[in-house]
C-alpha positions in Angstrom: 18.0 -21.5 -6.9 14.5 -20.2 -7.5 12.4 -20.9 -10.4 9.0 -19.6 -12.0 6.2 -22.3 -11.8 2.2 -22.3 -12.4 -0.1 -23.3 -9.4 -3.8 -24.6 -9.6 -6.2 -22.0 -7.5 -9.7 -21.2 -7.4 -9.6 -18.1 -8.8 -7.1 -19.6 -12.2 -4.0 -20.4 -12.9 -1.6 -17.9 -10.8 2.2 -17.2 -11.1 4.8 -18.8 -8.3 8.6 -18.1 -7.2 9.5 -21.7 -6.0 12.8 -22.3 -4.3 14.1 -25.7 -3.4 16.8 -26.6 -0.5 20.2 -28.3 -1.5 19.4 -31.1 0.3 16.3 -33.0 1.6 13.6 -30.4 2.8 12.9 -29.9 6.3 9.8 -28.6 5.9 7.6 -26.7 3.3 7.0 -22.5 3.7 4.7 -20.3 1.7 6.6 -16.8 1.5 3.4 -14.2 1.2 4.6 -11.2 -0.2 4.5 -7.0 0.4 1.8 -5.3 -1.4 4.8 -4.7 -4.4 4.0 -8.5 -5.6 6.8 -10.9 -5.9 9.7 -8.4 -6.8 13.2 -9.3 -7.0 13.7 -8.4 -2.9 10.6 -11.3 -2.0 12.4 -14.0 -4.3 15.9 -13.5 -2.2 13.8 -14.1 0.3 12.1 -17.2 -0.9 15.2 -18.3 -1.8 16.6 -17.3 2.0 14.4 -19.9 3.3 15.3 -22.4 0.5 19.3 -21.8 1.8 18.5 -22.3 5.4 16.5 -26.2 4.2 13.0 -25.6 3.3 11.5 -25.7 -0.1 10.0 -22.0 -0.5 7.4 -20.7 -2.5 6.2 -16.9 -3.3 2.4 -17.3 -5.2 1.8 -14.2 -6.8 -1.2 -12.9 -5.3 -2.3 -10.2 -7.3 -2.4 -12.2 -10.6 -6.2 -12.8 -10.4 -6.3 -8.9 -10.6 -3.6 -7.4 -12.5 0.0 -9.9 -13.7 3.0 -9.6 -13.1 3.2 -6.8 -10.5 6.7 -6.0 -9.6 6.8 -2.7 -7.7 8.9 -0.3 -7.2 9.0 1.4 -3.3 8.1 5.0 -4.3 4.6 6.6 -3.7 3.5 5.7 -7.1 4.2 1.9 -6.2 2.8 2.0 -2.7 -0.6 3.8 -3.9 -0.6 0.8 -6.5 0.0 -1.7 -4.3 -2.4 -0.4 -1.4 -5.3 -0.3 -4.5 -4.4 -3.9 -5.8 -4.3 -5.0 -2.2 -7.7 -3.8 -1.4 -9.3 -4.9 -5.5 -7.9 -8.5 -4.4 -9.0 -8.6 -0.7 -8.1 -11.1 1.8 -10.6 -14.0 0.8 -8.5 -14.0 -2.3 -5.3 -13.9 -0.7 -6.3 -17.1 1.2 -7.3 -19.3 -1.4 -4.3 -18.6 -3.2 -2.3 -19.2 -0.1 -4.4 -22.4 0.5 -3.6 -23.7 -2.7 -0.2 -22.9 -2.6 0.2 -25.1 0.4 -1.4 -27.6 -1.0 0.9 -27.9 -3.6 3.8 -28.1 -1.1 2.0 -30.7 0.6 2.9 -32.8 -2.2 5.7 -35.2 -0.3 4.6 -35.2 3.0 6.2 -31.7 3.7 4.4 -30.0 7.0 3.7 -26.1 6.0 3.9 -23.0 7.6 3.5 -19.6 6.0 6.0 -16.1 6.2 4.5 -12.7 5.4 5.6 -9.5 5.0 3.8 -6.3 5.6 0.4 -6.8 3.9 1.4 -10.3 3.5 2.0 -10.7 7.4 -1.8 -9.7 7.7 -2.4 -12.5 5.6 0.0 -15.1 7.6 -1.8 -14.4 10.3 -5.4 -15.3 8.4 -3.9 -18.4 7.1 -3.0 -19.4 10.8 -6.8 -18.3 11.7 -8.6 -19.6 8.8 -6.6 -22.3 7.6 -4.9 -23.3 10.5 -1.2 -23.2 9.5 1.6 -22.3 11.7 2.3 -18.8 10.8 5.1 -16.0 11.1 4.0 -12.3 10.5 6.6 -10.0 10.1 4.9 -6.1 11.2 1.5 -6.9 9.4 -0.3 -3.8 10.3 -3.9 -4.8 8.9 -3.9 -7.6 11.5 -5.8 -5.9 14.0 -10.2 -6.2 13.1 -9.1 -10.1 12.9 -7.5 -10.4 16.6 -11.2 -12.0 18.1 -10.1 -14.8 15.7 -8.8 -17.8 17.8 -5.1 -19.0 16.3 -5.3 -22.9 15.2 -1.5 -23.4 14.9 1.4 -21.4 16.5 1.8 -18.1 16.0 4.9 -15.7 15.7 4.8 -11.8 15.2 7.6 -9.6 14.9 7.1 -5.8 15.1 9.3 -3.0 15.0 9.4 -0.3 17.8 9.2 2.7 15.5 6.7 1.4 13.2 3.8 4.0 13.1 2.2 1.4 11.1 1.4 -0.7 14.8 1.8 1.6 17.4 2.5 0.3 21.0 -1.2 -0.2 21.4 -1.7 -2.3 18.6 1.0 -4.3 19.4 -0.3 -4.4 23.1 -4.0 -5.5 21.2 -1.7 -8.2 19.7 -0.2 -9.8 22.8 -3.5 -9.4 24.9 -5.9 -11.3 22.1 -3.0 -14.2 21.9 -1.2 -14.1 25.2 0.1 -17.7 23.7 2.0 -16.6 20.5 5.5 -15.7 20.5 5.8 -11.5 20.1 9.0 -9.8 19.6 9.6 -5.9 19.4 12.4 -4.5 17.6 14.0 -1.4 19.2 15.2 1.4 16.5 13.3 -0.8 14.0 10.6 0.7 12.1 7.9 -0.7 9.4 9.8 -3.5 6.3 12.7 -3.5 8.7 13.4 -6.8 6.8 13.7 -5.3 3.5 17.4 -5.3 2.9 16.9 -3.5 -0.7 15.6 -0.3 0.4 17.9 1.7 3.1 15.3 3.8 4.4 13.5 1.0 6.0 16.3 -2.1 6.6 17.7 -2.4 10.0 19.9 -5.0 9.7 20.5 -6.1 13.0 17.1 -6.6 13.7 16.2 -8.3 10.5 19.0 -10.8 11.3 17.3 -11.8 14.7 14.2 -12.1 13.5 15.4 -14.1 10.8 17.1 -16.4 13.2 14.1 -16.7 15.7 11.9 -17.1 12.9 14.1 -20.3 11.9 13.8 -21.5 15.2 10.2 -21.3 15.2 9.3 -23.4 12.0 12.4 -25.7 13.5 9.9 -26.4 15.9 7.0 -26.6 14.1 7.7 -28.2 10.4 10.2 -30.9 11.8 
């Protein structure tokens, strides 16, 4: 379903996992990834959204830094990804993002964004800065950027035992946006959506989010 394609940024060309629908798109979704790039767990997910109608795509952020980063989820892979993160920064991030969207744009689609982890910092961001509706699934670096007003509709999803967002970063996200939807996952902790890896995947919770995050770009991208 999914497919590797080139997009145009400022920073060069960078790597993209697009996925299209069966059918007629309803709707156009940037998938941001984890800080382990755009393995083989965030193209099932691209290609999740491209199953449920919308044509997905998964930019490679880190290609202005280091290509074709694939990760593993050991501590040698999350020390690589938390340096590659933080050598690319968010600014980066965003222009790839913005360009990414732009290239969905392409037949009228409206555009939101999905991030994961390190990604769902960035959703947020691209909701902030580039005023895209936006999903954030437990982005944990979210919380210097809360004075930032949202310019589109926001949804967050965190899990209860995360000790990535404790209760009072959570509580620091529903006071700064009393208006965005924000759900808490009980016996969830951090990349609860991550179906690959059995130490973090709680499947029940991952499947509501899933469906309430379905609802929301319903909503928004019709």
């Amino acid at each position: 379903m999914g497919r590797d394609i080139a997009i145009e940024t400022s920073h060069g060309l960078v790597d993209g996992w697009l996925a299209e629908p069966d059918g007629a798109p309803r709707g156009a979704l940037v998938v941001v990834q984890e800080i382990f790039g755009v393995n083989e767990h965030m193209r099932s997910v691209t290609e999740r959204f491209a199953a449920s109608g919308y044509r997905a795509l998964a930019p490679s952020l880190f290609d202005p830094v280091q290509a074709d980063v694939e990760l593993g989820y050991g501590e040698d892979g999350f020390a690589r990804g938390r340096a590659l993160a933080a050598e690319l920064g968010f600014d980066r991030a965003l222009a790839i993002v913005a360009a990414a969207a732009e290239r969905l744009r392409g037949d009228g689609l409206k555009v939101g964004v999905v991030g994961y982890c390190w990604g769902g910092s960035v959703a947020y961001l691209a909701n902030t800065r580039l005023g895209l509706p936006a999903v954030s699934y437990y982005g944990a670096r979210t919380v210097p950027f809360l004075q930032e007003p949202l310019r589109a509709p926001m949804l967050f999803h965190f899990g209860a035992d995360d000790a990535s967002t404790p209760p009072a970063d959570v509580e620091a996200h529903r006071s700064a946006h009393p208006d965005a939807e924000l759900y808490v996952y009980p016996g969830a902790g951090h990349a609860f959506n991550r179906d690959v890896d059995p130490a973090h995947f709680h499947a029940e919770s991952a499947d509501l989010a899933l469906k309430r995050t379905l609802a929301f770009f319903e909503a928004q991208l019709s």
